[in-house]
C-alpha angles and dihedrals in degrees: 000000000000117000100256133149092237143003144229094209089190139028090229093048119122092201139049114213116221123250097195124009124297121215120206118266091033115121132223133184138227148148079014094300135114111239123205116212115225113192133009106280123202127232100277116025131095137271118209111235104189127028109265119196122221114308098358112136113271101215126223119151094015084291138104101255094185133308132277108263087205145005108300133184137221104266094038124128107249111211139134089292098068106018123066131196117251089203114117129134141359116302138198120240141198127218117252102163113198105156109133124190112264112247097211122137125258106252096186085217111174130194137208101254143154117259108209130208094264102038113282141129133228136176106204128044108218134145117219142183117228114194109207080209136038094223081079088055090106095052102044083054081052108050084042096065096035085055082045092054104047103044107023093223098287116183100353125074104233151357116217154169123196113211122206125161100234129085086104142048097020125120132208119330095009089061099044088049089051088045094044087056112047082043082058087051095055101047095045103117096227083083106091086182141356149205113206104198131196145181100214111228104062138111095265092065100211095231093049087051099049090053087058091066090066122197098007136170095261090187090061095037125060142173131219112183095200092212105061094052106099099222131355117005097196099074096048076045091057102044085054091051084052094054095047084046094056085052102049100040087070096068127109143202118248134182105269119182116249095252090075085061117106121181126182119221115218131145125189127186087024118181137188097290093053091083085047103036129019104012091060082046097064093042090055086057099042085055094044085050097044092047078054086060097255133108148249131195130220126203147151091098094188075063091063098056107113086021099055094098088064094042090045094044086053085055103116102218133014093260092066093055097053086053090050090050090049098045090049098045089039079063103042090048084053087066089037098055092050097046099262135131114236098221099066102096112119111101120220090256089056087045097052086044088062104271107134109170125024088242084060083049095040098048090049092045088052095057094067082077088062117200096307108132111236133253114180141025123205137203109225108270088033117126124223123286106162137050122224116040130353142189111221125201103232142113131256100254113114109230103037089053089041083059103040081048091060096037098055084066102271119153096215138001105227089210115196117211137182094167107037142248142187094201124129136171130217086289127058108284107196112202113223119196121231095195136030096240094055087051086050100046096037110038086142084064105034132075112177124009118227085175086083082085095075083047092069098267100135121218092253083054104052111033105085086049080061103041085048088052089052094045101045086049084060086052098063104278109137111239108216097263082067100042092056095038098245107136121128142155136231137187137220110248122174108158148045116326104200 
């Protein structure tokens, strides 16, 4: 990308977004024309470029992003104010299909990665302790550090246990989703081992759960039902840990090929550079991962909403569509349901970034899936099936999708950013930039900067430096989330708790 102050994305835009802040009086130019700014427009957010009348489109991306909610002239600063969503219910849609194969080279890239016993892959060796309620929270914390304490982690990567607040008191789906995703957990393969540890009387009854797991490595996961341990349990806790412990510290890395390789896409506190920066940063390097033979997984489905049609037309059969229109009505009868319109989905941060409609977020989230067709479409809770891209059911929470990402059996989530944030989920979570000053201000969040493509890197060029960061992530480098111990999970409720 050239070094320039702002940017027409799209030769059918009607706006340029700034690059750096515009002050008012200063003049740009576009489509031929001088353009008079006429207000002080932050970094990030849009310039108009032609005078638009009261509810005309106002075009970014090549696609409508919201009306104009009054008269507006070319010069003036586009932002929630002054441009309104056109999202509102469910819609029908027809099947144009327009996905064509990548025609990218096979780069026979290979990782240092875990083989398991079945078949899988991992890329990291850690031994956790997942609780089947949350009313064990306090001792899975416990038995962690003590595990911590006495091996200093020798020869495996981690110890931890991943804390949620289920297991009790849910009905129907909401259990079964709490259920679905503690059993993910427990099957990832960068679990070289695993407690599962329960209370006893909950819910999710602990031999009932353990079925669910199906035909497990009994040797590597274990269950201690707390209330059937006469005394302390944990000390029964702890000579099972040091079982597992024994067990995992013998694995080794080992030299896997690329295509077992499976990354989430996710961003959060997203601004106006993500569509320009990071975000096509990330699809570059889906499609450069699923033309290796391995997969990607897209989520946040509220953050389709005003991008769905491109995402439904790259689904490779008919099948596939069906499953995309039901995934994206599903969600928009879930607002609905709850009173809520499903077109309010920009927080104040993105806002503030220079997103002004959930269309303008929804068309620059999308982009982090590339161009890739798809070839499979998941419920929350289901595990990977199918290599190359997938659509995945989940909100847009963070960390709610980062979860569901790793649950549904992802490596990393490659997570965009314009605002900031130091979150991560039970999997390593690598923060991208969108801009050069977040990179700057937060080097303890951030792990690679996108935002090196407004200071004159172009996408050729930066590409393989990212494609060696992800790679070597899955080769055992932290990313920052693990360097500084946040990592947590969270999981999709919707109903009665009782």
């Amino acid at each position: 990308m050239p070094l320039t102050t702002y940017i027409k994305i799209n030769p059918a835009d009607s706006v340029v977004v700034c690059l750096q802040a515009k002050q008012k009086g200063e003049i740009i130019e576009a489509d031929g024309q001088r353009i008079t700014i006429n207000q002080d427009t932050p970094a990030g957010h849009k310039i108009l470029i032609k005078d638009v009348a009261k509810g005309e489109n106002i075009i970014k991306y090549g696609y409508p992003i919201g009306h104009a909610q009054q008269d507006l002239k070319a010069g003036d600063w586009v932002n929630e104010t002054n441009l309104k969503t056109n999202l509102s219910g469910t819609l029908e849609y027809t099947y144009q299909p327009v996905g064509e194969e990548l025609k990218i080279a096979h780069d026979h890239r290979t990782f240092m990665g875990y083989k398991r016993q079945n078949g899988d892959v991992g890329i990291r060796n850690e031994i956790w302790i997942v609780p089947t309620v949350g009313c064990v929270n306090g001792i899975a914390q416990k038995l962690a550090e003590n595990l911590r304490y006495e091996t200093n982690c020798q020869g495996i990567d981690a110890v931890c246990a991943w804390h949620h607040n289920y297991g009790c008191s849910q009905l129907s789906a909401d259990h079964e989703n709490t259920r679905k995703i503690l059993r993910d957990i427990c099957l990832h393969p960068n679990a070289g081992a695993v407690l599962v540890l329960s209370l006893g009387c909950e819910n999710n009854q602990p031999d009932d759960f353990m079925a669910l797991l199906g035909d497990y490595d009994k040797s590597r996961i274990r269950l201690l039902i707390t209330q059937k341990v006469e005394g302390d349990e944990m000390e029964e806790g702890m000579r099972i840990l040091r079982e597992l412990y024994d067990i995992a510290k013998k694995d080794q890395r080992e030299e896997i090929p690329v295509s077992e390789l499976r990354v989430g896409l996710k961003c959060g506190g997203s601004d106006g550079f993500s569509g320009i920066t990071a975000n096509p940063l990330v699809g570059e390097f889906s499609d450069w991962l699923v033309a290796q033979g391995g997969t990607s997984v897209l989520t946040e489905v509220p953050e389709m909403f005003g991008a769905e049609t491109i995402l439904m037309n790259r689904c490779r059969t008919r099948e596939l569509f069906d499953q995309t229109v039901a995934m994206i009505n599903n969600f928009k009868n879930y607002f609905l349901s709850h009173g809520e319109p499903v077109g309010e989905n920009p927080s104040p941060g993105n806002k503030a970034g220079g997103i002004s409609t959930l269309e303008d977020k929804a068309l620059g989230c999308t982009q982090k899936c590339g161009k890739a067709p798809v070839s499979g479409v998941m419920e929350y809770g289901d595990r990977l099936q199918n290599n190359g891209l997938n659509l995945l059911s989940a909100p847009g929470n963070d960390l709610v999708a980062a979860t569901a990402l790793a649950s549904c059996g992802c490596h990393i989530v490659l997570f965009t950013t314009g605002r900031g944030t130091p979150f991560g989920t039970f999997i390593p979570t690598m923060k991208i930039a969108t801009n050069p000053t977040l990179a700057k201000n937060k080097p303890n969040w951030v792990d690679f900067s996108a935002g090196q493509l407004v200071e004159g890197r172009t996408m050729q060029d930066l590409l393989p430096e990212f494609i060696d960061k992800v790679l070597a992530v899955a080769s055992g480098q932290p990313t920052r989330n693990e360097e500084n111990g946040y990592r947590e999970i969270s999981i999709f409720k919707n109903g009665v708790t009782l």
